[in-house]
C-alpha positions as CSV (number, residue, x, y, z in Angstrom):
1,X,20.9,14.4,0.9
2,X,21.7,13.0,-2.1
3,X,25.0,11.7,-1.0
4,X,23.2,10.1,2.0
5,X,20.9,8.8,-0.8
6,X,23.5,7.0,-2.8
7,X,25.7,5.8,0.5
8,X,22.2,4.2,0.9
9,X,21.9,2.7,-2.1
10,X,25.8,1.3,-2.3
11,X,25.5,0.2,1.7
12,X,22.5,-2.0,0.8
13,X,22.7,-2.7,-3.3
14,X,23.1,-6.6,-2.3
15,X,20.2,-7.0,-0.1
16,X,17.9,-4.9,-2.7
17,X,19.1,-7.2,-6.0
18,X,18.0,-10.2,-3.7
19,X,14.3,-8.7,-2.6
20,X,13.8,-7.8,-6.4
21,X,14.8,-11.8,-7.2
22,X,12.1,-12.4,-4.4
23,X,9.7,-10.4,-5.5
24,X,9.9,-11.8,-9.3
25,X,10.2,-14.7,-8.3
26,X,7.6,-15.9,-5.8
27,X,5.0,-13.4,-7.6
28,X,3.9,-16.7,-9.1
29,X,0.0,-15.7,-11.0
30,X,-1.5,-18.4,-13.3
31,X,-3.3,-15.5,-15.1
32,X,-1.0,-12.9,-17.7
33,X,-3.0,-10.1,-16.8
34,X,-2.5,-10.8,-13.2
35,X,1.4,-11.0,-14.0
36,X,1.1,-7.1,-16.2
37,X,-0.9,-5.3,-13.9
38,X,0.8,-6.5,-10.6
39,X,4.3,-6.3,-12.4
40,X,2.9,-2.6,-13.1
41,X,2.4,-1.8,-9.6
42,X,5.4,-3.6,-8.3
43,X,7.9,-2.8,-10.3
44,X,7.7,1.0,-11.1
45,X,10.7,2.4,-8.9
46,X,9.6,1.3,-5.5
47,X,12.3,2.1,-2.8
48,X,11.5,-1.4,-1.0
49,X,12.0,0.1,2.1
50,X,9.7,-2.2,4.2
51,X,11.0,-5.1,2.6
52,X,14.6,-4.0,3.5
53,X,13.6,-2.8,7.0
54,X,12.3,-6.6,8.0
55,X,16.1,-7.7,6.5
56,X,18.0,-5.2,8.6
57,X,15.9,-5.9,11.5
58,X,16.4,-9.4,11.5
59,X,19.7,-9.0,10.7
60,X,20.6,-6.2,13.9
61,X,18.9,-9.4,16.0
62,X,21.4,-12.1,15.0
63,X,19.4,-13.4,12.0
64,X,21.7,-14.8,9.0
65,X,19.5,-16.8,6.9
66,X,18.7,-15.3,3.5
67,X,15.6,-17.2,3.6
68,X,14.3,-13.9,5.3
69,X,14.7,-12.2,1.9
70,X,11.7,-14.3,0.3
71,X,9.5,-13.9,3.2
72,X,10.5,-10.1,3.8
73,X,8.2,-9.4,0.2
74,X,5.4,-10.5,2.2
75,X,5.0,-6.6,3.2
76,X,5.9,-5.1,-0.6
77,X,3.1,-7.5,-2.2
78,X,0.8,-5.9,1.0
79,X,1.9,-2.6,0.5
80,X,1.2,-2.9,-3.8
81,X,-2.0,-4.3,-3.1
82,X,-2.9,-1.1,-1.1
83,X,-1.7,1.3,-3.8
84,X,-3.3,-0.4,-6.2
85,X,-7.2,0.2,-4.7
86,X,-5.9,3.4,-2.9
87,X,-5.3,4.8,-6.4
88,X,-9.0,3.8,-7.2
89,X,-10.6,5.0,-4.4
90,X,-9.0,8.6,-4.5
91,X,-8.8,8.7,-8.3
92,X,-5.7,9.2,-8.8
93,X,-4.1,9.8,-12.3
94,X,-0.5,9.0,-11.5
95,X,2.1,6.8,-9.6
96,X,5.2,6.7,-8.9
97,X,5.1,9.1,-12.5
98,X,2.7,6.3,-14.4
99,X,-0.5,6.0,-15.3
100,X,-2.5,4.2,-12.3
101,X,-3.1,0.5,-13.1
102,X,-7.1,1.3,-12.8
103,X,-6.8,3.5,-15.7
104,X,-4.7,1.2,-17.6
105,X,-7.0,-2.3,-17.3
106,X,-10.1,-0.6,-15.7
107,X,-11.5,-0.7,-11.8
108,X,-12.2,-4.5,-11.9
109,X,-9.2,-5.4,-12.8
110,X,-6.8,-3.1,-10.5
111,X,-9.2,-4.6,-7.3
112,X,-8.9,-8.1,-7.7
113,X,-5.2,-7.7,-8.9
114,X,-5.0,-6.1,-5.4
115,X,-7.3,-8.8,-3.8
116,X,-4.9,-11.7,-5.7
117,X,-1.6,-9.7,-3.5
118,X,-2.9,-9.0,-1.1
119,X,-3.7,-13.4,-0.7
120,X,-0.6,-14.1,-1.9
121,X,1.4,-12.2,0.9
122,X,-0.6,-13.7,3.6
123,X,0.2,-17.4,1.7
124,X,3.9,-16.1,1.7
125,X,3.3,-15.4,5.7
126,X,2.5,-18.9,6.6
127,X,5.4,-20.7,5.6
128,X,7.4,-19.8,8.6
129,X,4.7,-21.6,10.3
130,X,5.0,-18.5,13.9
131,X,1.4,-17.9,14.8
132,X,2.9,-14.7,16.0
133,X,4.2,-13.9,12.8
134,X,0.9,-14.3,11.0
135,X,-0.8,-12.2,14.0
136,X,1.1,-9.3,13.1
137,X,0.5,-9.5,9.4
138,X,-3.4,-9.6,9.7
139,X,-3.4,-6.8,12.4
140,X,-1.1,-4.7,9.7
141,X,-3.6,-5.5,7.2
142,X,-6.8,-5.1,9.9
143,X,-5.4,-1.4,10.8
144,X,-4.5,0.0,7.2
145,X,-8.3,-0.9,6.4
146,X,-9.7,1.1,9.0
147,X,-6.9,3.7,8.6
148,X,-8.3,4.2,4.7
149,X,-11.8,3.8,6.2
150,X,-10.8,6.5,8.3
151,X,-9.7,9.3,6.1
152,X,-12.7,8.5,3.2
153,X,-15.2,9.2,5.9
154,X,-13.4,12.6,7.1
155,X,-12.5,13.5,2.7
156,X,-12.6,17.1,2.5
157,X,-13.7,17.9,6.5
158,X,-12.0,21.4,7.3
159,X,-12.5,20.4,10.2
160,X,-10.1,17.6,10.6
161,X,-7.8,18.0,13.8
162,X,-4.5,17.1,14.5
163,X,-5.0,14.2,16.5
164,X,-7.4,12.3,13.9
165,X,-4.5,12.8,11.3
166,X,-2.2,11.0,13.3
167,X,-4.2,8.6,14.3
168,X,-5.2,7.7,9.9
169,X,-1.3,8.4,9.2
170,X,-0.5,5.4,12.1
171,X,-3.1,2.8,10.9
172,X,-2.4,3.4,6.8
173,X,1.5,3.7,6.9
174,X,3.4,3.8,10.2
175,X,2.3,0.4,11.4
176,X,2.9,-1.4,8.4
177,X,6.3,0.0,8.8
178,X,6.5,-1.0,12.2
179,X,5.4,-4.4,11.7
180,X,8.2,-5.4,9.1
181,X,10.6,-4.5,11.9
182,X,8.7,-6.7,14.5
183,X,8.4,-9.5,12.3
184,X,12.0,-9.3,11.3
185,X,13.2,-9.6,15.3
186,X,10.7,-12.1,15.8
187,X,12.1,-14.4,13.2
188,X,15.7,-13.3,14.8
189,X,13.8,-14.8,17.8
190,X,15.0,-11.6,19.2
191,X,14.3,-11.0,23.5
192,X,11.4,-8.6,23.8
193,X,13.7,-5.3,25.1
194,X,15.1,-5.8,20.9
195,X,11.8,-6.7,19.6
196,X,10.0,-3.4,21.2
197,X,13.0,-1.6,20.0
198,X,12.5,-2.3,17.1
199,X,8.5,-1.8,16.5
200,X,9.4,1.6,18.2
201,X,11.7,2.4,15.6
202,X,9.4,1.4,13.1
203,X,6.8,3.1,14.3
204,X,7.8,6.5,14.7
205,X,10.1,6.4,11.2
206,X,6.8,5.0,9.2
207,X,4.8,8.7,11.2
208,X,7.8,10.3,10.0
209,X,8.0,9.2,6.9
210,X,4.6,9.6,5.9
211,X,4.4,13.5,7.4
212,X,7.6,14.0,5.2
213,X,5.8,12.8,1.9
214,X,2.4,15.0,2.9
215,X,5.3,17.9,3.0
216,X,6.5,16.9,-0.6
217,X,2.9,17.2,-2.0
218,X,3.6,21.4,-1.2
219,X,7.4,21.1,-1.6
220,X,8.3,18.8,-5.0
221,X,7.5,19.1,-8.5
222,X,5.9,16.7,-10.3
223,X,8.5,14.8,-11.9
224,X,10.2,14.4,-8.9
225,X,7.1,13.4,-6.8
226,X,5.9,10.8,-9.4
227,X,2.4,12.0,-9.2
228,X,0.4,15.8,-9.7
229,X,1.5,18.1,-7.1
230,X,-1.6,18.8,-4.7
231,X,-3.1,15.4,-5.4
232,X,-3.3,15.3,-1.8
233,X,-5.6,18.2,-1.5
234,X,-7.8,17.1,-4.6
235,X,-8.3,14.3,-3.4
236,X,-9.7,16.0,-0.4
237,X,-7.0,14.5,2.1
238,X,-5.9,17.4,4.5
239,X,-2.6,16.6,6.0
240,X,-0.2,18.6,8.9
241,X,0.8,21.0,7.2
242,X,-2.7,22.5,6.1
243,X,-4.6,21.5,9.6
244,X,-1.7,23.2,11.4
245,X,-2.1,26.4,9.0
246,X,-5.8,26.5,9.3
247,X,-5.6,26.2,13.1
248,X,-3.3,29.3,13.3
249,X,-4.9,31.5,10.4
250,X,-6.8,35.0,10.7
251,X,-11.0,34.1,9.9
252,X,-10.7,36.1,6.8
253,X,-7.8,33.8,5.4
254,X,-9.0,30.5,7.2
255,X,-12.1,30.9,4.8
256,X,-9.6,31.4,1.9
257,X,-8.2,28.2,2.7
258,X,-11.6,26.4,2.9
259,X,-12.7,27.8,-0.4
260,X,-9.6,26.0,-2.1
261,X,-10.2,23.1,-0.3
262,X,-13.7,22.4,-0.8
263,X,-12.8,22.8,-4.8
264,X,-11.6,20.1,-6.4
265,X,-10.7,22.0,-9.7
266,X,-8.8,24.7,-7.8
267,X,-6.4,26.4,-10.5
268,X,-3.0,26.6,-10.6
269,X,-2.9,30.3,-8.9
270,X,-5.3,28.7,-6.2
271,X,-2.6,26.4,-5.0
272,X,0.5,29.3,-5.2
273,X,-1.9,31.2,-3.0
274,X,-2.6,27.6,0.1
275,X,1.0,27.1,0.1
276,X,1.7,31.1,0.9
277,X,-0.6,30.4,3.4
278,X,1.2,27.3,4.6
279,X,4.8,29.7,4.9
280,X,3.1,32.4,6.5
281,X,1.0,30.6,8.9
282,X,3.8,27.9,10.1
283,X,2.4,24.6,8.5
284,X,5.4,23.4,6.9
285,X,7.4,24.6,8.9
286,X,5.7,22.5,12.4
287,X,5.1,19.4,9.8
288,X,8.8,19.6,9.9
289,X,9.6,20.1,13.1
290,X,7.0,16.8,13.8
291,X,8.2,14.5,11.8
292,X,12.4,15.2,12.9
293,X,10.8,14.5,16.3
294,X,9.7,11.4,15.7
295,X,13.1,10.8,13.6
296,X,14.6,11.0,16.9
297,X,12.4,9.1,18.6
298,X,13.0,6.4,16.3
299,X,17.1,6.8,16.3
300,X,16.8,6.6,20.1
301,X,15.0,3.1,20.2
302,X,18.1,1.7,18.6
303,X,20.6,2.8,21.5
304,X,20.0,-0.7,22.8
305,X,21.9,-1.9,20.3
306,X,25.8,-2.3,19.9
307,X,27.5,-0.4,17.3
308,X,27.6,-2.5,13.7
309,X,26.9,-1.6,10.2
310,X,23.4,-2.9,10.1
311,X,22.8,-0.7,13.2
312,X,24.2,2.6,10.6
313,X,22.3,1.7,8.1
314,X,19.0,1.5,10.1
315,X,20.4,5.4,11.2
316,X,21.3,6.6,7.9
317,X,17.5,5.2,6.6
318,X,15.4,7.4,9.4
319,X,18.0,10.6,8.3
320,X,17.0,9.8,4.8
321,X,13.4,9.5,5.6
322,X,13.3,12.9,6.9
323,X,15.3,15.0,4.5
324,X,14.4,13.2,1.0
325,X,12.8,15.3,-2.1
326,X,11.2,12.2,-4.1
C-alpha cells in the first residue's frame, strides 16, 4: 500500500502543486486572524482528494482547461469549514496530529473562520456562472448539515442501526465526494451516461472511504491517525464496526460494550477489551468487507470509460481509499 501510495503521489504531484497554488492563492481574507486560523485548517497535511477528484473527473470528460484547478478548491475550502466546527461540536483535541483551531483561538473564532469558508467557496462557485453547478454545491452543503444534524441527535444511542449510519456517513462525506466528481463532468459538459458515472463513482468511494477511516479509529495508532485513537467512540459516534459487533454479541457481552460506550472516560484497558470484542464478534472484519464492496461498486462505474491514465489514476485512488493506514 505504500507503493500504491507514492505511485499516487508521483502520478498526480503536478495537479496537487497547482491545487495548493489555488488554494493559497484565492484564500484571499482581509483579516490576519482569518488568514492563521484558516491557513491552520487548510494547510495541515490534507490529502486534497476532493479537490483532485473534481480535476480528474473533468479531465476523464475531455476537460483541459487548468482554470478547473482554481474552481476545484471550491470543495477543500467546504470541506475545512466543516472540520473546523465538526472539531467544536465533538470536542475534539486533535487533527490531522494538531491542536484543533477552537482550542488554539477559542470557539468564536474557529466558527466564523468556518462561516468566512464556507462563503468564500460558494463565491468561488459562481464564477463559472452554471446554475447547475451552484445547485450541486448548496445541496452538498444542505446534506452534510443534516448529515451532522443527524449523528448529534443519535450521540451515544446503542441503539443506532446499520441503515441510519449509512444514511449520516452519505450526507456528511460520501456526497461531498460525489459532488466534486459531478461538478467536474459537468464543467467537461460531459453527456449524462459520463456524468452519472461519475457521481456513482463518487458516491460509493466517499461510503467507502469514510467506513475505512471509522476502521482506522480501532486499527491505527495515533501518530499515524493524526488524532487520539477512539475519538470516535468518545465522542459518542458509533460507527460499522461497533453496530455490527453489538448486533452479533452474546447479552452478557452486548452490555459490556454499552458500559464502555456510554463512558466517555473509558480507560485504556476499556478500549483493548471493545476492540477484542470487535475481532471476536466480526465488526471489522464486515466493515471491511462493506467498504471493498462499494470499492467495486465504484471501479465498475468507470467501465464506461476508455482506457487512459486519468481513468488509472481514478482506479488506483478507490484501491488506495480502501487499503490506507493514515
Amino acid at each position: 500500500m505504500s507503493n500504491l501510495k507514492h505511485k499516487l503521489l508521483d502520478e498526480v504531484k503536478d495537479d496537487l502543486r497547482d491545487i495548493e497554488t489555488a488554494l493559497q492563492e484565492n484564500l484571499g481574507p482581509h483579516i490576519d486572524v482569518v488568514r492563521q486560523v484558516a491557513s491552520h485548517i487548510l494547510f495541515s497535511g490534507g490529502k486534497r482528494l476532493r479537490p483532485l477528484l473534481l480535476v480528474l473527473s473533468s479531465r476523464i470528460c475531455g476537460y483541459g482547461d487548468d482554470y478547473v484547478k482554481t474552481f476545484s478548491i471550491v470543495f477543500e475550502y467546504l470541506h475545512a469549514a466543516t472540520l473546523l466546527h465538526d472539531d467544536l461540536i465533538d470536542s475534539a483535541t486533535l487533527r490531522r496530529g494538531k491542536p484543533v483551531a477552537h482550542s488554539v483561538w477559542g470557539n468564536s473564532i474557529a466558527v466564523l473562520v468556518g462561516d468566512f469558508l464556507l462563503a468564500r467557496s460558494l463565491s468561488i462557485g459562481t464564477e463559472t456562472g452554471y446554475l447547475k453547478i451552484i445547485k450541486i454545491i448548496a445541496d452538498v452543503t444542505e446534506n452534510m448539515s443534516q448529515g451532522e444534524i443527524q449523528q448529534l441527535m443519535r450521540k451515544g444511542n446503542p441503539d443506532l442501526s446499520e441503515a441510519e449510519y449509512m444514511e449520516i456517513i452519505q450526507r456528511k462525506t460520501a456526497m461531498l465526494i460525489q459532488g466534486t466528481c459531478r461538478v467536474g463532468a459537468v464543467m467537461a459538459d460531459a453527456s449524462p451516461e459520463e456524468e452519472e458515472a461519475l457521481s456513482t463513482y463518487g458516491l460509493n468511494l466517499g461510503i467507502a472511504f469514510q467506513i475505512a477511516d471509522d476502521l482506522l479509529d480501532y486499527t491505527a495508532d495515533t501518530k499515524s491517525l493524526g488524532k487520539e485513537l477512539g475519538a470516535d467512540l468518545r465522542e459518542g459516534k458509533l460507527t460499522l464496526p461497533v453496530i455490527c459487533s453489538m448486533k452479533a454479541a452474546a447479552p452478557e457481552h452486548r452490555i459490556s460494550m454499552e458500559n464502555i460506550i456510554k463512558n466517555e472516560n473509558f480507560s485504556v484497558q476499556d478500549f483493548e477489551t471493545l476492540v477484542e470484542m470487535l475481532k471476536k464478534y466480526g465488526g471489522l472484519v464486515y466493515a471491511e468487507q462493506v467498504a471493498a464492496k462499494h470499492i467495486e461498486n465504484a471501479k465498475q462505474a468507470l467501465s464506461v470509460f476508455g482506457d487512459s491514465k486519468t481513468k488509472d489514476i481514478l482506479l488506483h485512488i478507490a484501491d488506495y481509499a480502501l487499503n490506507r493506514k493514515e
